[in-house]
N, C-alpha and C positions, 0 to 999 in steps of 0.2 A: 504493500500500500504506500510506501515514502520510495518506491522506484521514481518515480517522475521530478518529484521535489529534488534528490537528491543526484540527478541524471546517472541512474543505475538500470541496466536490458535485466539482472532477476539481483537474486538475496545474495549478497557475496557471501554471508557469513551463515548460509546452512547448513543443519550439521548433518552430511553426508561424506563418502568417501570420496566424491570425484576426482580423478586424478590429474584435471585442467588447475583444478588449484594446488597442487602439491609445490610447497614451496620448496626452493632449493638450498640446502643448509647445509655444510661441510657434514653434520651428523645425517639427513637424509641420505646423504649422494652417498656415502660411505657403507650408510646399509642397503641401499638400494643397489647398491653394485657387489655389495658380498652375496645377498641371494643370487644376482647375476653369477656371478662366481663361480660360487658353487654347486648351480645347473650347468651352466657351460662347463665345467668340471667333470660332472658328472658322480658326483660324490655322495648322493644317494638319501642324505637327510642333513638339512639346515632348519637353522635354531634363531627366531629372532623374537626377542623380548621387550615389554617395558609398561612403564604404569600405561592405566586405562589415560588416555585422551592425545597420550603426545602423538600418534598419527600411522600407526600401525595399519589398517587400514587400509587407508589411503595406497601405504606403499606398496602395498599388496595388488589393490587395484591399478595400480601404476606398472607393475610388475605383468599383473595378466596380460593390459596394453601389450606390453614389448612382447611378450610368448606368442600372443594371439598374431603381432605382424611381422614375425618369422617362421609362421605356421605351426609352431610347437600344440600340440595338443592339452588340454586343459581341464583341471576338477578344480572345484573351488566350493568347498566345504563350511559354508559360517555354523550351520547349527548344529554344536561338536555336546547337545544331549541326545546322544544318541548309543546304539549300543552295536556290536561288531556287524550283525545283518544289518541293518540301519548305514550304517557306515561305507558298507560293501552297494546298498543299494543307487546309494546318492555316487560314488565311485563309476559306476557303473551307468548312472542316467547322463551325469556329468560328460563323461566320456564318451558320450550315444553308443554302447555297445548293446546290439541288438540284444536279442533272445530270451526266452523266458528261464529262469536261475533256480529252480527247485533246494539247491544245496549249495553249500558255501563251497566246496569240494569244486561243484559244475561254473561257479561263477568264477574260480579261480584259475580254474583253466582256460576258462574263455577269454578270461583278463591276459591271460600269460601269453595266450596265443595272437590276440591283439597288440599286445606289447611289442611282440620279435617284428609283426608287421610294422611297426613304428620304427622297431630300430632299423628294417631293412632298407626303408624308405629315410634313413638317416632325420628323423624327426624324433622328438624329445618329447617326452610324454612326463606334464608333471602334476602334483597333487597339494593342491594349497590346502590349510587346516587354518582356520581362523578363530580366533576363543581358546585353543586348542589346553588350557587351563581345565580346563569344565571334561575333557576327556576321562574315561573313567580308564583301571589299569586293565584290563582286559581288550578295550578298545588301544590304547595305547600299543600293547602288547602284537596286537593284529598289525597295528600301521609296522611293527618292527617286521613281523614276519612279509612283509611287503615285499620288503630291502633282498629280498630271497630272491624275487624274481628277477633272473640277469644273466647276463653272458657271460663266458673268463675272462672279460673286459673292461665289463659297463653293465652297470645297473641299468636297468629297463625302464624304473622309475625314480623322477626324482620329486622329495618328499620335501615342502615348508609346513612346519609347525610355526606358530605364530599366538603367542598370549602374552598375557601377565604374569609378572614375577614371580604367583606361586607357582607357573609350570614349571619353572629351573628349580623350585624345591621338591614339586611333584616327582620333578626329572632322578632325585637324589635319596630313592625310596630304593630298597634294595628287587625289589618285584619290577622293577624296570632298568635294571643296571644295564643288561643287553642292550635295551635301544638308546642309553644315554650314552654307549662304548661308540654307538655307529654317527652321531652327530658330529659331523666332521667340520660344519662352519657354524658361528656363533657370531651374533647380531646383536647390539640392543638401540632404543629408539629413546632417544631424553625431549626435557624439557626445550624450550627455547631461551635462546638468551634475550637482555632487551634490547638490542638492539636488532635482533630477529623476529623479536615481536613486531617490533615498528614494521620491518620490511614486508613479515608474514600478513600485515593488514594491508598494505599499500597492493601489494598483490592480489591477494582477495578481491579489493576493490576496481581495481585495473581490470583484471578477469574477468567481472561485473560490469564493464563498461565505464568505468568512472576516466573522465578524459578532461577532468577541469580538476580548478586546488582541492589539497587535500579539506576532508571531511572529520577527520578527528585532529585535534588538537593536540601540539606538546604533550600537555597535562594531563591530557584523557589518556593517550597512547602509555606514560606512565602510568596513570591510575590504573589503569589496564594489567599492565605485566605485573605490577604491586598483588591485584589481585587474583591474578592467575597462576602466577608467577614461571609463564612460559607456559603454561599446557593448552595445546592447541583448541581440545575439546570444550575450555572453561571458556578460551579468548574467544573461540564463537559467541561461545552465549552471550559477555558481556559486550563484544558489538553488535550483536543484531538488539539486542534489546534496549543499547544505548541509542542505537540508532531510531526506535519505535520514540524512547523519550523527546530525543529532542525532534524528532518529526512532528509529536503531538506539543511542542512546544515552540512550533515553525520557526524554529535554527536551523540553519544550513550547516553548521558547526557543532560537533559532540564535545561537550566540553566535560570537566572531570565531574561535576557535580553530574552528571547522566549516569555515567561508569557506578558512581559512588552509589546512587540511587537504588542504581540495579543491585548492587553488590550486596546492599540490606535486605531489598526483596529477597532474595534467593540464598540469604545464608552466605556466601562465598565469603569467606575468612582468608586471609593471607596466611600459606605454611610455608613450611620447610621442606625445598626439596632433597629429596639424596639420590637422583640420577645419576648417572656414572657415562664417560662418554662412550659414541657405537664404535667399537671394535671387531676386526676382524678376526678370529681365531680357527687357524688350519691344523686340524689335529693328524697324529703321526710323528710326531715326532720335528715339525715345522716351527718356528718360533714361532708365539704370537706377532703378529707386524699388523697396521692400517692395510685394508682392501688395497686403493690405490697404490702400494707397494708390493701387492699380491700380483698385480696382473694388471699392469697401470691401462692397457689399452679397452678394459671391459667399464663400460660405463653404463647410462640409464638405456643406451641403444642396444638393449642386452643380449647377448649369447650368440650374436653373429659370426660364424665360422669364416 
C-alpha cells in the first residue's frame, strides 16, 4: 500500500527467500561457494549452519538457481517432519522419478538406477534438506545410507543439510557418528555487520525499484542494526513495518523514532550475538583454509566444469 508514495514496483522487505535479493557479503559469497565446492567436488554431504534468520534460505534458493542453469538435477526438501518413507517419497516426486514404490527396497533401486543415468549423462544429481535440525535419527540415518549409492569414483548423490545450531549438536550424538565421519564440507551463515546492514537495505530497496534518495535515514538505519543486530530475518520486519509507520504518517523519510516504534510493538530487544564467521572446512586430513582458497575459481556461477 506505500508502493507508490515511496516509488517502490512490490515490498522490498518481505520475508521470503528470493534469491534477486541475496545480498552479497564476504560471509554469503564464502558459503555460497563452499556448497558450490563441494558438489563440484563431488564429496557426497555438506554441512551448513546458523541461527534462524541470518539467511540460510535464501542461499539455498540461490544455490538451486545455479544447479537448475547447469542442468544439475534437483530435491529440495523444507518439510524435514517427516519420517524415512516420507522422506524417500518427497526424494523421489522431487526428482520426477516415475513408478509406483510399494517398498523402500523397490524405491531404492529405482533411485540407484536413475542415478548411474545421471552420472552417465555427466549431470549431478543433488538433495537439498532445509530445517534439517527437526530430522529425526532414523531419518538422519537413511540420508547416511544415501552416500552408499556410487561408483569407485563418485558419489551419485550429493547431499546439503542445512539448519540451526542444534543440528551440529544433533550431529554429535553417538547414533549418528557414521554420517557426521562423511560430512566433508562445513559452512556457517552469521549475522551482519552495520555496515552490511546499511548496504543489505539499500539493496533491498534498489531491487524494489527504488531509483530516487534514500528512504531511511542515518539514525533509522542504526536504530535498525541496534535492534536487530545484523539478523537478516528481524531487519525485514523492522523495515517493512517502519516503513507502514511512517507511510501512515506521510514521511517520505523512516526516521529512528519509526524503527523505535516498531521495536516496542513487537518485543524486539537488543542481544548479544555469538556468530562465529563462515568457514570452509575440507575434511581428510586438508587444513581448515576460506573457500576462496579452496578452489579460488568456483564462485556463485557454480559447478561449471
Amino acid at each position: 500500500m506505500y508502493h507508490d508514495f515511496f516509488g517502490l514496483r512490490e515490498d522490498p522487505f518481505r520475508v521470503t527467500s528470493d534469491p534477486r535479493y541475496l545480498f552479497p557479503t564476504p560471509n554469503s559469497q564464502e558459503a555460497l561457494a563452499s556448497l558450490a565446492y563441494g558438489i563440484w567436488k563431488g564429496y557426497g554431504i555438506i554441512l551448513m549452519t546458523g541461527e534462524a534468520g541470518t539467511g540460510k534460505t535464501t542461499l539455498l534458493h540461490a544455490l538451486l538457481d545455479g544447479l537448475r542453469g547447469i542442468g544439475a538435477a534437483t530435491a529440495f526438501i523444507f518439510n524435514t517432519h517427516v519420517n524415512v518413507e516420507g522422506l524417500l517419497a518427497c526424494l523421489m516426486a522431487d526428482f520426477r522419478i516415475p513408478g509406483d514404490f510399494h517398498t523402500k527396497g523397490e524405491a531404492l533401486r529405482r533411485l540407484h538406477h536413475w542415478l548411474l543415468d545421471r552420472f552417465r549423462a555427466d549431470q549431478k544429481a543433488v538433495l537439498i534438506v532445509d530445517e534439517a535440525q527437526n530430522l529425526s535419527t532414523d531419518v538422519l540415518e537413511e540420508i547416511r545410507l544415501l552416500t552408499n549409492l556410487e561408483t569407485p569414483r563418485e558419489k551419485l548423490l550429493q547431499i546439503v543439510l542445512s539448519g540451526q545450531p542444534e543440528l551440529e549438536e544433533k550431529l554429535k550424538r553417538p547414533e549418528v557418528q557414521q554420517l557426521r565421519q562423511r560430512i566433508a564440507v562445513r559452512c556457517r551463515t552469521t549475522a551482519l555487520s552495520s555496515e552490511e546492514t546499511e548496504g543489505y537495505i539499500s539493496k533491498r530497496l534498489q531491487v524494489a525499484g527504488l531509483n530516487s534518495r534514500p528512504i531511511f535515514s542515518p539514525e533509522a538505519i542504526t536504530s535498525i542494526y541496534t535492534y536487530s543486530q545484523g539478523i537478516p530475518r528481524v531487519i525485514n520486519t523492522l523495515c517493512e513495518l517502519a516503513l507502514i509507520h511512517a507511510f501512515a504518517d506521510q514521511m517520505h523519510s523512516v526516521a529512528a523514532a519509526h524503527v523505535a516504534e516498531v521495536a516496542r510493538e513487537f518485543e524486539i530487544d537488543s542481544v548479544e550475538w555469538a556468530g562465529s564467521p563462515t568457514r570452509c572446512e575440507v575434511q581428510g586430513g586438508t587444513p581448515v583454509m576460506p573457500i576462496k582458497r579452496c578452489k579460488p575459481e568456483v564462485s556463485t556461477s557454480i559447478c561449471r566444469r
